[in-house]
C-alpha positions in Angstrom: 14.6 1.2 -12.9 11.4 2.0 -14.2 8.1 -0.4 -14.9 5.7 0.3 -17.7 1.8 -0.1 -16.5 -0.6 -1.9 -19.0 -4.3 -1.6 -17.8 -6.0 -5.1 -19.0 -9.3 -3.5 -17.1 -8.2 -2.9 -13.5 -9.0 0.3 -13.8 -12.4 -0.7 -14.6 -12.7 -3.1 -12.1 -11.2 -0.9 -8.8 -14.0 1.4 -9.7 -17.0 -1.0 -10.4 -15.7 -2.9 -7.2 -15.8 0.9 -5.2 -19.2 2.1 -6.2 -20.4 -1.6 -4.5 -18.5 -0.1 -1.4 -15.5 -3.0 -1.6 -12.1 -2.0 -1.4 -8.8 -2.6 -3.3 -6.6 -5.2 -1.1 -2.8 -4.6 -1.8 -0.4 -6.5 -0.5 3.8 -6.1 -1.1 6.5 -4.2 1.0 4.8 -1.2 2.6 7.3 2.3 3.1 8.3 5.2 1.3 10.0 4.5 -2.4 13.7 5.1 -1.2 13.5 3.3 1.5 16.1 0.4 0.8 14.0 -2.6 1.5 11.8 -1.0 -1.1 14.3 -1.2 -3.2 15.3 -4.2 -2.7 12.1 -5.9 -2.9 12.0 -4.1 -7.0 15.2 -5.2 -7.6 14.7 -9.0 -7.3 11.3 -8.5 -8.2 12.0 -7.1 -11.6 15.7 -8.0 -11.7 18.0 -5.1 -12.0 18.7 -3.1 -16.1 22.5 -4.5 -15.6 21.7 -8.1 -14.5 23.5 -8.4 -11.5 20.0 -9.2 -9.8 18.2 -11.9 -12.1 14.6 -11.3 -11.7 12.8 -13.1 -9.0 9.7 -12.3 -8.9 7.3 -13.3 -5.4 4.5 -10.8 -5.5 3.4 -11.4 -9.2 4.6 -15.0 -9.2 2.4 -15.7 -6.7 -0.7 -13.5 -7.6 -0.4 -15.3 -11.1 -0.3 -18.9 -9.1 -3.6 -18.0 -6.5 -5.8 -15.5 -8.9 -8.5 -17.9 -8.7 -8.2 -18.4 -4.7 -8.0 -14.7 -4.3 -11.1 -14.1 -7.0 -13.3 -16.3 -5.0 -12.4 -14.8 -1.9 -13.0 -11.2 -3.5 -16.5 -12.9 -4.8 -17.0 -13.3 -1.2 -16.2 -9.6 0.2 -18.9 -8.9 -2.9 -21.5 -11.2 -1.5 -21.4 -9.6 1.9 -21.6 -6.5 0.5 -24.9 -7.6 -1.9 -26.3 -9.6 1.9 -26.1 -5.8 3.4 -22.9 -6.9 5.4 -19.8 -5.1 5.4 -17.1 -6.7 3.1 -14.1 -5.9 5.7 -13.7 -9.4 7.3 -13.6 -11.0 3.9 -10.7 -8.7 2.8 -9.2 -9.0 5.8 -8.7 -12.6 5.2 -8.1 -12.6 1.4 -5.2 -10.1 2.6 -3.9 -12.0 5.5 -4.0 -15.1 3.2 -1.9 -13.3 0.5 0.5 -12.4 2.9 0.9 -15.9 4.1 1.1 -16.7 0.3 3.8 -14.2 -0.7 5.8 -15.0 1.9 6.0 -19.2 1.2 6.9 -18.0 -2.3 10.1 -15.9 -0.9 10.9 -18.7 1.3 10.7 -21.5 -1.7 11.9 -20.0 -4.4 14.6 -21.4 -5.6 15.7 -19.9 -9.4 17.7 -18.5 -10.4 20.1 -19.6 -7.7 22.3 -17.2 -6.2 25.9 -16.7 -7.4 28.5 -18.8 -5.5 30.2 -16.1 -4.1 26.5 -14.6 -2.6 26.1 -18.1 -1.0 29.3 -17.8 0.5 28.3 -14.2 1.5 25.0 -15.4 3.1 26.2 -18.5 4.4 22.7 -19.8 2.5 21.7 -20.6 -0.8 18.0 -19.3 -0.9 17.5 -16.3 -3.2 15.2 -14.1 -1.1 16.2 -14.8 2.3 19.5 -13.3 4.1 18.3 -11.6 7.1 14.5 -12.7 6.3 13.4 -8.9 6.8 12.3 -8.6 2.8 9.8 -12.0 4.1 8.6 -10.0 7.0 7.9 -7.1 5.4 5.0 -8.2 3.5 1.9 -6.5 4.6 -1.4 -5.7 2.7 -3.6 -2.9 3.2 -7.2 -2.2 2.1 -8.7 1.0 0.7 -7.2 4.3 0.8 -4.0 2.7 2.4 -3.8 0.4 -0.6 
């Protein structure tokens, strides 16, 4: 599987937002590319090249649902910064509310559904959620960690 990425301005952005002293948050499932979780989160995100796995995206699903929550809340980390406050509480909560926000959108989603026989497999009928571990995964980091 690979992804192409298109920089719209982010680029831009992460460094005007860094010379202010306020750090990237990232949020998603944290651990080392081959780790299988990893993997699986990619596969339903993107859906897999042969199809078997219909894509199912949560993580830019739901950034593309809250971009305007999670700009204001990045206004705020801004603000503190240009009030001579540090900007770490307010990223702390925009990434604690993004987690809370990715993780409604793995448990709601509901299309595509699975495949019969997966349901029967599960013994449930909700895309993301077997053993819920891909739910509690999601963390965000800020800064270098990001």
């Amino acid at each position: 599987m690979s992804v192409q990425d298109i920089d719209l301005g982010m680029e831009q952005l992460i460094h005007d937002l860094d010379s202010m002293g306020v750090q990237l948050v990232s949020v998603g499932v944290r651990g080392d590319t081959d780790s299988d979780l990893v993997t699986i989160a990619a596969a339903n995100e993107f859906g897999t090249r042969d199809g078997h796995v219909p894509e199912r995206s949560f993580l830019r699903s739901t950034a593309d649902a809250h971009q305007a929550k999670y700009l204001d809340m990045l206004r705020d980390a801004v603000d503190d910064v240009l009030d001579g406050r540090s900007p770490d509480r307010s990223l702390r909560r925009l990434g604690s509310v993004a987690v809370g926000d990715v993780q409604r959108t793995i448990r709601d989603i509901k299309q595509p559904p699975n495949a019969p026989s997966t349901i029967r497999k599960k013994g449930s009928d909700n895309p993301l959620i077997d053993t819920g571990r891909l739910r509690q995964s999601i963390e965000y980091a800020i800064g270098e960690d990001a």
